[in-house]
N, C-alpha and C positions, 0 to 999 in steps of 0.2 A: 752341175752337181746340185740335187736338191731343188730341181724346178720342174717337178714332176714330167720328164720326157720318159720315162716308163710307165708312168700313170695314162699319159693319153696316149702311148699306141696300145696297152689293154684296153683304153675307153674305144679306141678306133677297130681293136678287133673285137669288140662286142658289138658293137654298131652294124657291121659287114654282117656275124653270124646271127643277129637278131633277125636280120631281113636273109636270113637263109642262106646266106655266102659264106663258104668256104678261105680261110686266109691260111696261109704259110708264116708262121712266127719263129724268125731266128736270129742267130745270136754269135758271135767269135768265141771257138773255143778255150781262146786265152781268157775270158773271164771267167774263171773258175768259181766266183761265190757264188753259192745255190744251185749248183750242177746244172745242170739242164735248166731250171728254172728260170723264170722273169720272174721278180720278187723287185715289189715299190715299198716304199719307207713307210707306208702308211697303210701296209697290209696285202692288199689283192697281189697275186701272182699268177703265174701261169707256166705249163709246160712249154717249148721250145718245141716245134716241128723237128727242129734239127740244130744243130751245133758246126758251124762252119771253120775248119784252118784255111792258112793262106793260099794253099794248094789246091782248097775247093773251086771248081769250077760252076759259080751259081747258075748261068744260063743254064748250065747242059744238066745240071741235079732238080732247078726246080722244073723245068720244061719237060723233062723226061718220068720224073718221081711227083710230081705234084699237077697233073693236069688239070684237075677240075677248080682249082684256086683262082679269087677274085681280087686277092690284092696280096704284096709280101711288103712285110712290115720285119725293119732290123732294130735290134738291139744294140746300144753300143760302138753303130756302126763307124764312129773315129778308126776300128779298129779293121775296116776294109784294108785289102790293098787297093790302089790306085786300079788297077786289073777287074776286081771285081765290080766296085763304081761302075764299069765300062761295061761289066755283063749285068748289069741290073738296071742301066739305060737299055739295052739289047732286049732287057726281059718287058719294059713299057713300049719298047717300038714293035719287036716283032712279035710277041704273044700281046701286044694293048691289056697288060696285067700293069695297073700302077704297084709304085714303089716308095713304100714310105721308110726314110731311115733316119734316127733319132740317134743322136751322138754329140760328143761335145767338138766343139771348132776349134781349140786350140789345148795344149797340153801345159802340165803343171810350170812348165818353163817358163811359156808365153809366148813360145813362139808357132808360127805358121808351118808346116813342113816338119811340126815335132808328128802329126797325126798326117801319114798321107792319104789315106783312105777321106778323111775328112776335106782337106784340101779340095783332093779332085772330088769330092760332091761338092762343096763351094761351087767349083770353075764350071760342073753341066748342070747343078739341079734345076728343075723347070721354076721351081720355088723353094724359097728358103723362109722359114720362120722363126722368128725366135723366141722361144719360151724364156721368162723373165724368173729368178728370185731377188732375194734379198740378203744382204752380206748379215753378217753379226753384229753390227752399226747401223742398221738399216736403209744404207742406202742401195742400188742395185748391183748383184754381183755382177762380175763377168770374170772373174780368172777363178782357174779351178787350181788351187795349192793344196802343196802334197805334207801334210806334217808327218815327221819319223819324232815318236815318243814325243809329243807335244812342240816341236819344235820345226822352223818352217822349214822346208830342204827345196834349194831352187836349183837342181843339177840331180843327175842321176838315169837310170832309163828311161823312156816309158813306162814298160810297165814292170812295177814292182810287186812280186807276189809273197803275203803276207808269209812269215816263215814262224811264228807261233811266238817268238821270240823279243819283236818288235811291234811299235804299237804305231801301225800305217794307217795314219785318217787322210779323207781327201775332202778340204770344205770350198763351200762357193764365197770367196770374195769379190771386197770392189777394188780399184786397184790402190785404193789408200791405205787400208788395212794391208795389202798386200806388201805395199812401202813400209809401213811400220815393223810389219813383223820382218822383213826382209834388212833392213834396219837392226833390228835388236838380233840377227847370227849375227851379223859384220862385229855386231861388237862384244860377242864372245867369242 
C-alpha cells in the first residue's frame, strides 16, 4: 500500500505504447473503487482493457480477444486465483507475451495463503521485485493493516467493501507500529 505499484505499471504501460506497442491493462473485478479505472494516489490513471472475476478464463480472453498485445500488465493481482497465475504463465510460454502483475504478498492478517492468487505468483514468477515505502514512523513498511473507523482490525475477510457507513482505510506499516497498534485493541 502506498509504494507506488500502480504508478509503475502505468509508467510500464507508457513505455510499451511510446515505442508503439500495444498492452492489455487489467484488473479483478472485486475492486470496485474507480470502476473500471487504474487511479494512483498521486493522480495519473487509466482505463482497464477489461475487468476480470474468478471465472475468467485469461489465457483463452486475452489469446482470443487481444491479439495484437505486447505485454499484460495486472492490477491488484493478490486478487488472482491460484488458476489464473497458471494461465498467465500459459500466456508468457505459449504466446511469448510477458506478464507483469503488481499486487501485495500478504493480506491485512499477515498471513501467507490469506491472498492465494499472490502465493502462487511467489512459487512460479520468473521475478519478483519489491517496491519499498515507508511506514508512518519512517522506517520501512511491509504489513498492509486494515483500520475500521480509525482503529486497527487484525481478523475479518479479505476483502471488505466499503458500505458508506464505515470508515475502511488500509495503511502500509512496519511491523512495530503494527505491534503497537495491535497492542492498544487488546487493551480495549
Amino acid at each position: 500500500m502506498g509504494c507506488g505499484k500502480t504508478m509503475q505499471l502505468l509508467q510500464v504501460a507508457f513505455n510499451y505504447e511510446e515505442r508503439g506497442h500495444q498492452v492489455c491493462v487489467i484488473k479483478p473485478a472485486t475492486d470496485t473503487k474507480n470502476g473500471t479505472k487504474i487511479l494512483t494516489r498521486i493522480g495519473p490513471e487509466r482505463e482497464t482493457d477489461f475487468c476480470f472475476d474468478k471465472s475468467t478464463d485469461l489465457f483463452q480472453k486475452i489469446s482470443q480477444e487481444y491479439p495484437d498485445i505486447r505485454c499484460v500488465l495486472v492490477d491488484e493481482a493478490q486478487f488472482l486465483t491460484p488458476a489464473q497465475v497458471d494461465q498467465l504463465m500459459q500466456i508468457t510460454i505459449d504466446l511469448d507475451i510477458p506478464v507483469m502483475a503488481y499486487g501485495l504478498r500478504l493480506n491485512f492478517r499477515r498471513e501467507d495463503g490469506g491472498f492465494e492468487g499472490a502465493t502462487r505468483l511467489l512459487q512460479i514468477a520468473h521475478d519478483i521485485e519489491e517496491l519499498k515505502t515507508i511506514c508512518e514512523c519512517g522506517r520501512k513498511a511491509t504489513y498492509n493493516a486494515r483500520f475500521l473507523d480509525g482503529k486497527l482490525v487484525a481478523d475479518g475477510p479479505d476483502i471488505l467493501i466499503d458500505d458508506g457507513k464505515s470508515k475502511i482505510e488500509y495503511r502500509a506499516i512496519c511491523p512495530a507500529c503494527y505491534e503497537r497498534y495491535l497492542k492498544n485493541v487488546h487493551r480495549n
